[in-house]
C-alpha positions in Angstrom: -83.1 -2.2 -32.9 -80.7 -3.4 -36.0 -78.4 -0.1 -34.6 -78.1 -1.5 -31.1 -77.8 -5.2 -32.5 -74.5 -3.7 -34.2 -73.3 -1.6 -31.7 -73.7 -4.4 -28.9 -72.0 -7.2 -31.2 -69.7 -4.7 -31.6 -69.0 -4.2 -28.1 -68.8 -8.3 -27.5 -66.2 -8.6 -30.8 -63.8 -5.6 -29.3 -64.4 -7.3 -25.3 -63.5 -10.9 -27.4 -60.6 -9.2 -29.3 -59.5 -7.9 -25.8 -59.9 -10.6 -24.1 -58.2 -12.8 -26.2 -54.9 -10.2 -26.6 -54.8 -10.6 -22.6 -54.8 -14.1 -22.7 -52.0 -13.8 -25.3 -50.0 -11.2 -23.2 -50.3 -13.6 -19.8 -48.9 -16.7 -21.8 -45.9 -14.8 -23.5 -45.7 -13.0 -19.6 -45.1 -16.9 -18.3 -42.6 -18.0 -21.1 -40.6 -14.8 -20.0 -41.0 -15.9 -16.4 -39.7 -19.1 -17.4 -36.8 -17.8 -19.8 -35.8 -15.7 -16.2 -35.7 -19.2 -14.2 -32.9 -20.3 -17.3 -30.8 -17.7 -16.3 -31.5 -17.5 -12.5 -31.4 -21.2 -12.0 -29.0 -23.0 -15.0 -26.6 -20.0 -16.4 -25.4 -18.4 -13.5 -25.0 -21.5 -11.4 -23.4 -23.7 -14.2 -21.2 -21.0 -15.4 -20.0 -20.6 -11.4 -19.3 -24.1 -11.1 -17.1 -24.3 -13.8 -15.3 -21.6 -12.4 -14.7 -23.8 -9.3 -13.8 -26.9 -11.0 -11.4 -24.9 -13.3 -9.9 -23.6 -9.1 -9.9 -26.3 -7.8 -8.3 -28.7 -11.0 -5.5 -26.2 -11.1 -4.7 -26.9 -7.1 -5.2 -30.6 -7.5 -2.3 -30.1 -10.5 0.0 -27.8 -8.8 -0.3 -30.0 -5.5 1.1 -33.2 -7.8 4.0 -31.3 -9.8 5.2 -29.9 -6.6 5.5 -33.1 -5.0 7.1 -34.3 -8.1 9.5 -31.7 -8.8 10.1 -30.7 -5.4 10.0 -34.7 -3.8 8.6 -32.5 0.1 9.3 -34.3 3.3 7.6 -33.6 6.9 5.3 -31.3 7.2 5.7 -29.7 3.4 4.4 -33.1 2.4 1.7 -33.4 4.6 0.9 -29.4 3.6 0.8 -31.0 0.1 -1.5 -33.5 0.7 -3.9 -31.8 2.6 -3.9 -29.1 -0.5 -4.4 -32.1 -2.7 -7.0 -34.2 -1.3 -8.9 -30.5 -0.3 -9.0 -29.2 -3.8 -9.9 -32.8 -5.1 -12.8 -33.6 -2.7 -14.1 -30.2 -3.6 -13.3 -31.1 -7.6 -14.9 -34.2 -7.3 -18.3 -32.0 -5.4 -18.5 -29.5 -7.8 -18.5 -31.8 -11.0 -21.6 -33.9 -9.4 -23.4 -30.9 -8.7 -22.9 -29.7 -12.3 -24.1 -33.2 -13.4 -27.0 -32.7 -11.3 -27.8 -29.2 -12.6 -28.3 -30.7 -15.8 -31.3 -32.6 -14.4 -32.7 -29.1 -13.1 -36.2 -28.7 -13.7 -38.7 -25.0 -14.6 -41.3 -24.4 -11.9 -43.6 -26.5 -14.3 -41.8 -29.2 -14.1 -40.1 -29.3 -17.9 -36.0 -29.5 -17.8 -34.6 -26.4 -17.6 -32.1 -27.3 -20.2 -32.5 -28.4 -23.9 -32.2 -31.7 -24.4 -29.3 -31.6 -26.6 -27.3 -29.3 -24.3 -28.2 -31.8 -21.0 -26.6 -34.3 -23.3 -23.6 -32.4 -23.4 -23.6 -31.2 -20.0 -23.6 -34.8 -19.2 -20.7 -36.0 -21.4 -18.7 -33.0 -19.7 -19.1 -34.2 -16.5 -17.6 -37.7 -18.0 -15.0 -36.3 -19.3 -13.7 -34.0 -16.3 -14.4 -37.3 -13.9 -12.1 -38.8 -16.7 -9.3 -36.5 -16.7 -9.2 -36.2 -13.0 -8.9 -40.2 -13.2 -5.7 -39.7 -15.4 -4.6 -37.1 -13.5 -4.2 -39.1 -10.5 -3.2 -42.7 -12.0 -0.3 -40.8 -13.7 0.9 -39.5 -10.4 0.6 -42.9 -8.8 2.7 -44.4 -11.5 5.6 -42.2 -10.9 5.1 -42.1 -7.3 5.2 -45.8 -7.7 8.4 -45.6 -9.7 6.6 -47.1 -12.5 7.0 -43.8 -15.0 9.9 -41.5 -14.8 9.6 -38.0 -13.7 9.9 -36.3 -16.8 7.3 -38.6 -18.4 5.0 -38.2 -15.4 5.4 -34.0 -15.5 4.3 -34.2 -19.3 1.1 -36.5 -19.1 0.2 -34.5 -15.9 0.9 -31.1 -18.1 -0.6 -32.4 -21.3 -3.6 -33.8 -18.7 -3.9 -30.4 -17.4 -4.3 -29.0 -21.1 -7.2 -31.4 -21.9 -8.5 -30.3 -18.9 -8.5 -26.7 -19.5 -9.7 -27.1 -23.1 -12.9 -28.9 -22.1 -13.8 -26.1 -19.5 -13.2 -23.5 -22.2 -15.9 -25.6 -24.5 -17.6 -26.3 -22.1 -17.8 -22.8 -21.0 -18.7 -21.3 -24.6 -21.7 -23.8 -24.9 -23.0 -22.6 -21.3 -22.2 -18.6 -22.8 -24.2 -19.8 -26.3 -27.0 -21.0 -23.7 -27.4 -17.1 -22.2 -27.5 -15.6 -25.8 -30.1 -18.1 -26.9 -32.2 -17.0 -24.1 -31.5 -13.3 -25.0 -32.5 -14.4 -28.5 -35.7 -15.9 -26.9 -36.9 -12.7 -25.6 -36.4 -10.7 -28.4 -38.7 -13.4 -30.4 -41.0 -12.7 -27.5 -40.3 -8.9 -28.3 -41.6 -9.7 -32.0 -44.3 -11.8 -31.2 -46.2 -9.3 -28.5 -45.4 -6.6 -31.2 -47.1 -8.6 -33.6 -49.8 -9.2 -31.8 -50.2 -5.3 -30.8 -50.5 -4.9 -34.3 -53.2 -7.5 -35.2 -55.5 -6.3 -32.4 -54.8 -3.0 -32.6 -55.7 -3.3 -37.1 -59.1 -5.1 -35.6 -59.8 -2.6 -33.6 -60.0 -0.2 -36.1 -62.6 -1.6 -37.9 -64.6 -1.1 -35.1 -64.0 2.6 -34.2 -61.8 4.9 -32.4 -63.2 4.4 -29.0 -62.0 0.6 -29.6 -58.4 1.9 -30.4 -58.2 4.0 -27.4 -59.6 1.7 -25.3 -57.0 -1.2 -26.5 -54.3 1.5 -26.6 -54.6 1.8 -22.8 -54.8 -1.5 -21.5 -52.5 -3.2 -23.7 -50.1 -0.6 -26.2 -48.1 1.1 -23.4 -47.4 -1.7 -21.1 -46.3 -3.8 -24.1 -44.3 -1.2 -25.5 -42.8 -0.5 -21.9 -41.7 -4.0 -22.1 -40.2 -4.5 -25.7 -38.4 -1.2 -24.5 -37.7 -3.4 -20.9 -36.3 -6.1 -22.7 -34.0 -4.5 -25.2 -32.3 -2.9 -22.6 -31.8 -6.2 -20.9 -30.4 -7.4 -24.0 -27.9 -5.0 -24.4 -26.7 -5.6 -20.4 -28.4 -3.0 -19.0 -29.9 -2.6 -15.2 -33.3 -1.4 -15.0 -35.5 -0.3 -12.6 -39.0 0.3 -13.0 -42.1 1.9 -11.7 -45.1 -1.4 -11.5 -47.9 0.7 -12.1 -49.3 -0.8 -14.7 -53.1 -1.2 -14.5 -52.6 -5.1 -15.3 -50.9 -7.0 -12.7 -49.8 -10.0 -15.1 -47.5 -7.3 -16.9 -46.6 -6.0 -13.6 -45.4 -9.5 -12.7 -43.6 -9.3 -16.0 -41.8 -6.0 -14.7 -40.9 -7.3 -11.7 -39.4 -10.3 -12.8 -37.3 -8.4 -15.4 -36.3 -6.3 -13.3 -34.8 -9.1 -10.5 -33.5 -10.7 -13.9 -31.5 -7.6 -14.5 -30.1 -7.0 -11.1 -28.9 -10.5 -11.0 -27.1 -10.4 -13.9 -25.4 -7.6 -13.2 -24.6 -8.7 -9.4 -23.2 -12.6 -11.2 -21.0 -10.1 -13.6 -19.7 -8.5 -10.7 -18.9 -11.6 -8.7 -17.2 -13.4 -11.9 -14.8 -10.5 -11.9 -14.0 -10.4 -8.4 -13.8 -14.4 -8.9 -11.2 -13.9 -11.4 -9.1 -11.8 -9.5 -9.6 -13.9 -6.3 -8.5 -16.9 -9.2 -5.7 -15.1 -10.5 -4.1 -14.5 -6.4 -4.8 -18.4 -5.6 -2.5 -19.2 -8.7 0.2 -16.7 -7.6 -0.1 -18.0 -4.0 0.3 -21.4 -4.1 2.9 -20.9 -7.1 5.4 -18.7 -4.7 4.4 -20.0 -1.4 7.2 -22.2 -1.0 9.6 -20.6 -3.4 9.6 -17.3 -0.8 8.9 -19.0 2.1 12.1 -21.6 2.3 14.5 -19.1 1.1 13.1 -16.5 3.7 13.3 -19.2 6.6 17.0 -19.7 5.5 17.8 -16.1 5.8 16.3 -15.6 9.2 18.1 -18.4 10.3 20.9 -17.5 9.0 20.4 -13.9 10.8 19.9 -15.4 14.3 23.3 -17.5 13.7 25.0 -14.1 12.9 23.5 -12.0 16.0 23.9 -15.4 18.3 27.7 -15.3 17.0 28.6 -11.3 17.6 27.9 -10.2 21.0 29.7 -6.8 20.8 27.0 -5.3 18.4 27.5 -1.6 18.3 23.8 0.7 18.0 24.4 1.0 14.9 24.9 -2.3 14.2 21.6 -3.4 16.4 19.6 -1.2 14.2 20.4 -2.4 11.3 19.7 -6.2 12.5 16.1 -4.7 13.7 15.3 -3.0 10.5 16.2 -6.5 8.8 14.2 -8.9 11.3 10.8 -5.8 10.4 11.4 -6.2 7.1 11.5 -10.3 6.9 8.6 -10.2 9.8 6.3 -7.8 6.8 7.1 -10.5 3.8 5.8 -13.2 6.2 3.0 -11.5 7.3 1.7 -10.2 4.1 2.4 -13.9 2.9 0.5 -15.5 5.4 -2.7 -12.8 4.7 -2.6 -14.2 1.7 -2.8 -18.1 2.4 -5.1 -17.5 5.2 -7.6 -15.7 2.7 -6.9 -18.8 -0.1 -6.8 -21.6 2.9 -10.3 -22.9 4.0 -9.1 -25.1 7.0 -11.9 -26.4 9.4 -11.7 -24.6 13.0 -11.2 -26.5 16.5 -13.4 -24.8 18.6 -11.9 -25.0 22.5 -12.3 -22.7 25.7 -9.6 -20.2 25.9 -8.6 -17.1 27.4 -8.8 -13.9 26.1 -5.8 -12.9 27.7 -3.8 -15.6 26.5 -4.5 -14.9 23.1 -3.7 -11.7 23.3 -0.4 -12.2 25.4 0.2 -14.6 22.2 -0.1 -11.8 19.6 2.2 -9.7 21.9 4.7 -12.0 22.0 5.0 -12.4 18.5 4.7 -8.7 17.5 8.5 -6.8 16.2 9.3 -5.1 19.1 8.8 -1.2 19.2 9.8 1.4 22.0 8.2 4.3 20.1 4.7 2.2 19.9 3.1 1.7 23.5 0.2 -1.5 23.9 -1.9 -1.2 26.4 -3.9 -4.5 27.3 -7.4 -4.3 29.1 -8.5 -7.8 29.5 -11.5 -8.9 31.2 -10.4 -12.5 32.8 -12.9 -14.8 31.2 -13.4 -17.4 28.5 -14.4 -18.3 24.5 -15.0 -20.9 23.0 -12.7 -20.2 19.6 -9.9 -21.6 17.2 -7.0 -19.9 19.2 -4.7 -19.9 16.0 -7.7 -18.4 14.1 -8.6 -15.6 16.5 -4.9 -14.6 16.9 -4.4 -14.4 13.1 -7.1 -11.6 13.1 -5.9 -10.0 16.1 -2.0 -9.9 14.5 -4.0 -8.4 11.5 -5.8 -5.6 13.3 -2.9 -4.8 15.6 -0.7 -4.8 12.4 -2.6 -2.3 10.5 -2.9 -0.4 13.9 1.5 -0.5 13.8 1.2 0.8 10.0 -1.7 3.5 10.7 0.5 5.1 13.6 4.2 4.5 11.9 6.7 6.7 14.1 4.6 6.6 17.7 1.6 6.7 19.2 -0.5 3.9 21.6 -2.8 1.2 21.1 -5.1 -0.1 23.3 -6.5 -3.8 23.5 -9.4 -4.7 25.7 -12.2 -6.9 26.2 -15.1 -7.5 28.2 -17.9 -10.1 28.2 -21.9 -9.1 27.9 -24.2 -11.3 28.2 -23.3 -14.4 26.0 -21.0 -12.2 23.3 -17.3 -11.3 23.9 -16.2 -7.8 23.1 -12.8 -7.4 21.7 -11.4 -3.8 20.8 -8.4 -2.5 19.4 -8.1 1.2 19.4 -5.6 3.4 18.2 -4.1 6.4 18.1 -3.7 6.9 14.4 -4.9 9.8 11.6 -7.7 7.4 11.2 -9.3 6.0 8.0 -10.4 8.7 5.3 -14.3 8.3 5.3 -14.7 8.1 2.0 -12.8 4.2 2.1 -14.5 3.7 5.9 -17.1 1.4 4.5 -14.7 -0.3 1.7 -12.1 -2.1 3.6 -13.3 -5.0 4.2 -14.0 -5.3 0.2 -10.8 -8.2 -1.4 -8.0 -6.5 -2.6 -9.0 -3.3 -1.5 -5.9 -1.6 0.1 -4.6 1.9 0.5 -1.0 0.8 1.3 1.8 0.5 -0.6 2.6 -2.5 1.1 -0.6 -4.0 1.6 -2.2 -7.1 -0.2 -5.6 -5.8 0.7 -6.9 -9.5 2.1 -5.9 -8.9 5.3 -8.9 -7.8 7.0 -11.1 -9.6 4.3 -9.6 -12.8 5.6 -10.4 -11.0 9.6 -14.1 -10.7 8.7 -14.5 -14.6 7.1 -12.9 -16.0 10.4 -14.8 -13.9 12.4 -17.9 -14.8 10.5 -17.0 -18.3 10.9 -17.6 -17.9 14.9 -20.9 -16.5 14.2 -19.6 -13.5 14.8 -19.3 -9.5 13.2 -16.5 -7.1 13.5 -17.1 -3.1 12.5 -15.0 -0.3 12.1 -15.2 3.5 13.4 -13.1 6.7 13.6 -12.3 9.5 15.9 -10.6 7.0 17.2 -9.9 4.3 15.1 -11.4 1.4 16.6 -12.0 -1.7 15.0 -15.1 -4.2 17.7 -15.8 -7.8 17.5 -18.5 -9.4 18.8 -18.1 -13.4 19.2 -20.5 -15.5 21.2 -19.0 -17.1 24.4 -20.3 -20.4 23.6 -19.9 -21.8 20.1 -23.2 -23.1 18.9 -23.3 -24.8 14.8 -26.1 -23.4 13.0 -28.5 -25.4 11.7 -30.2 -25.3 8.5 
C-alpha cells in the first residue's frame, strides 16, 4: 500500500513537473510569436519607409537645385514641378505613416515598440517634417529674390546633409531594434535550455522512465528549436518538417520558419531597392543634361539634310546610321524615366490600329525588317501614350533580336471582354535558361540594353489590369487587357 502511495505520488509529481514545463514552453512559444510580429510588423516596414523618404527627399532636392541652377521655362518647368510636388506629397505620406507605425500595436494589444524607441521614432518624424519645412522656405526665399542663389544652393545643400544624417541615425537605431530582437531570442534560447535542465534534474530523482518520458515530449523539440533559432540568428533560411507531437511547438516552427523566409525575401528587396535607388539618382541627374544637347543635335541634323538635297548613298547612310544611333540614346533614356516616372493614366476608348499605326510611324525606318500588322478593328479603353510605350518596347527588342532581317508580325483580336495583342518575330529567340528572367529590373542580355525596358512593359500593363507572357519557337511576346477599364476595389 505505502509502495503504490509512492509510486502514484510519484506519477502526480513527474505529470505536475510535466505539466508545468509545457506551460513554460507555451508561454516562451508566445513571446517568440510576439518577438516574430517585431520584425514582421515594425522592422521591415519602418526600415522600408525610410528608404522611401530618403527617395523621395533626394527628388524633392534635386527638383529645387535644378530650378535654381538651371532657372527652366515651359514645359521643363512644369516637368520640374510636377517631379517636385510628386516626390513631396509622397515625402510628406511616408513620414506620417512612419509616425503612425510607431503607435503600432502586438496582437495583444501592447506597442510594438519600446517606449524609449517610439519616443524617438516620434522626434524623427519632427525633425524630417522640419527639414522638409526649411527645405522649401529656402527655396521660396530665393525664388522670391529674397536670398541669392548661391546662398540659397548652400542652405538647400547643407539642408539636404541634415537630412541625410538623421535618416542614417535614424536608420541605425531601427538596425539596433532587429539585433535586440535577435538578442531576445537567444535569451529565450537560454531560458527554455534552462528550463530543460531543471525538469529534466527532477526527473531523475524520480527514475529513468520519468527521463525518457520527459526526453520525448519536451528535449528534442526544444533542442530542435535552440538549433531553429541560432540559425535564424546567424541569417539563415530554414525549413522545417512540423511533426512534432506538441502543436504549440509546432506553431513555434511554423512561425520561425515564415520569420525566416521574410527576412530573407525584405534582404532581397532592400538590395534590389538600392539599385532601383542608385538608377533614380543617375536618371533624374542626366536627364536633362543628355536630353537638351541631344535635341540640339537632331535639330541640328535635320537643318543639315533639309539644306543638301544632292545627298550621295553614301552620304544618306551615313545620315541614317546617325538618326539610329540618336533614336537608341532616346529610347534607352526614355525606358529609363518611364520605369522611375509614376504618372497617373487617362483611360479613353481607342483603336488598336491607331496605336499601332502610331508606333509605326515613329519606328527608324528599315528595308531589310518587314512589319506585318493584323489588326482586328475594335476598341480599349487604355492610356494611348502608355500602351504605345510598351508596344515601342516590344517591337524594339523584336528590331534588336532580328539585327540584319527578318519579319515581325503585329496583330490583335478581341475575346470576350480581353484584347489580345501579339508581336511575333522572326528572331533566334530567347535562350531558355533567361526565358523566365526578363521581366526581372536590370536584367538585360544586351550590350546596349538598360534592362527596364520590359520591367517598365509589365508595370503599365499591370496597371490596366492586365498580364503580358513570353514564349519561343517563335518569339512571341501576348497581352491580355480588358476591353473596358474597370478600378479595383479594395
Amino acid at each position: 500500500m505505502r509502495t503504490k502511495t509512492v509510486i502514484i505520488v510519484g506519477f502526480v509529481i513527474l505529470i505536475g513537473i510535466f505539466g508545468v514545463s509545457s506551460f513554460i514552453q507555451w508561454e516562451y512559444s508566445q513571446e517568440i510569436k510576439h518577438v516574430s510580429e517585431y520584425h514582421r510588423n515594425m522592422s521591415i516596414p519602418a526600415i522600408t519607409l525610410l528608404q522611401q523618404i530618403r527617395l523621395d527627399f533626394e527628388m524633392m532636392h534635386m527638383a529645387n537645385m535644378q530650378t535654381i541652377k538651371m532657372k527652366p521655362s515651359g514645359e521643363n518647368m512644369q516637368e520640374l514641378e510636377e517631379k517636385y510636388w510628386k516626390s513631396k506629397n509622397s515625402l510628406e505620406q511616408n513620414i506620417q505613416k512612419y509616425n503612425d507605425l510607431s503607435f503600432a500595436k502586438k496582437s495583444n494589444g501592447e506597442f510594438l515598440a519600446p517606449e524609449m524607441m517610439q519616443s524617438h521614432m516620434l522626434q524623427y518624424s519632427i525633425l524630417y517634417k522640419q527639414t522638409v519645412q526649411e527645405h522649401d522656405s529656402v527655396f521660396q526665399q530665393c525664388v522670391e529674390g529674397t536670398i541669392i542663389e548661391q546662398d540659397a544652393i548652400f542652405l538647400l545643400e547643407e539642408s539636404e546633409i541634415k537630412f541625410h544624417k538623421a535618416i542614417e541615425e535614424n536608420s541605425k537605431m531601427e538596425i539596433a531594434g532587429m539585433e535586440k530582437t535577435q538578442d531576445k531570442i537567444k535569451e529565450i534560447e537560454n531560458q527554455m535550455q534552462n528550463t530543460f535542465f531543471i525538469s529534466s534534474g527532477i526527473v531523475l530523482v524520480f527514475g529513468i522512465f520519468g527521463i525518457i518520458l520527459i526526453s520525448r515530449f519536451v528535449s528534442n523539440p526544444i533542442s530542435n528549436l535552440i538549433k531553429i533559432t541560432t540559425m535564424i540568428s546567424k541569417g539563415k533560411i530554414i525549413e522545417t518538417k512540423h511533426g512534432s507531437k506538441n502543436s504549440d511547438v509546432n506553431d513555434v516552427l511554423i512561425s520561425l520558419e515564415k520569420m525566416s523566409k521574410e527576412l530573407e525575401e525584405y534582404k532581397s528587396k532592400l538590395i534590389k531597392q538600392e539599385k532601383l535607388s542608385s538608377i533614380g539618382e543617375l536618371a533624374s541627374r542626366l536627364a536633362h543634361d543628355i536630353r537638351n544637347p541631344l535635341t540640339v543635335i537632331k535639330v541640328t541634323f535635320d537643318v543639315i539634310k533639309s539644306k543638301n538635297k544632292n545627298l550621295t548613298p553614301e552620304d544618306i547612310e551615313k545620315f541614317e546610321r546617325v538618326d539610329t544611333a540618336m533614336h537608341r540614346i532616346t529610347h534607352q533614356i526614355d525606358n529609363v524615366l518611364d520605369f522611375i516616372k509614376e504618372k497617373p493614366l487617362k483611360f479613353e476608348k481607342h483603336k488598336i490600329s491607331d496605336i499601332v499605326n502610331s508606333v509605326i510611324a515613329d519606328l527608324p525606318k528599315s528595308n531589310d525588317i518587314k512589319i506585318e500588322i493584323v489588326c482586328e478593328e475594335s476598341e480599349i479603353e487604355c492610356d494611348f501614350e502608355a500602351m504605345k510605350v510598351v508596344l515601342i518596347n516590344l517591337v524594339i527588342n523584336s528590331i534588336q533580336a532580328i539585327k540584319d532581317s527578318g519579319k515581325i508580325k503585329i496583330s490583335s483580336k478581341i475575346r470576350g471582354d480581353k484584347a489580345i495583342i501579339e508581336i511575333e518575330d522572326s528572331g533566334p529567340g530567347i535562350p531558355t535558361e533567361i526565358l523566365e528572367k526578363i521581366f526581372e529590373p536590370l536584367y538585360t542580355t544586351k550590350e546596349e540594353g538598360t534592362g527596364l525596358g520590359l520591367v517598365s512593359c509589365k508595370s503599365l500593363i499591370e496597371q490596366h489590369h492586365g498580364k503580358i507572357s513570353v514564349q519561343n519557337n517563335p518569339t512571341r511576346f501576348t497581352i491580355e487587357i480588358p476591353k473596358k477599364f474597370k478600378q479595383k476595389t479594395e
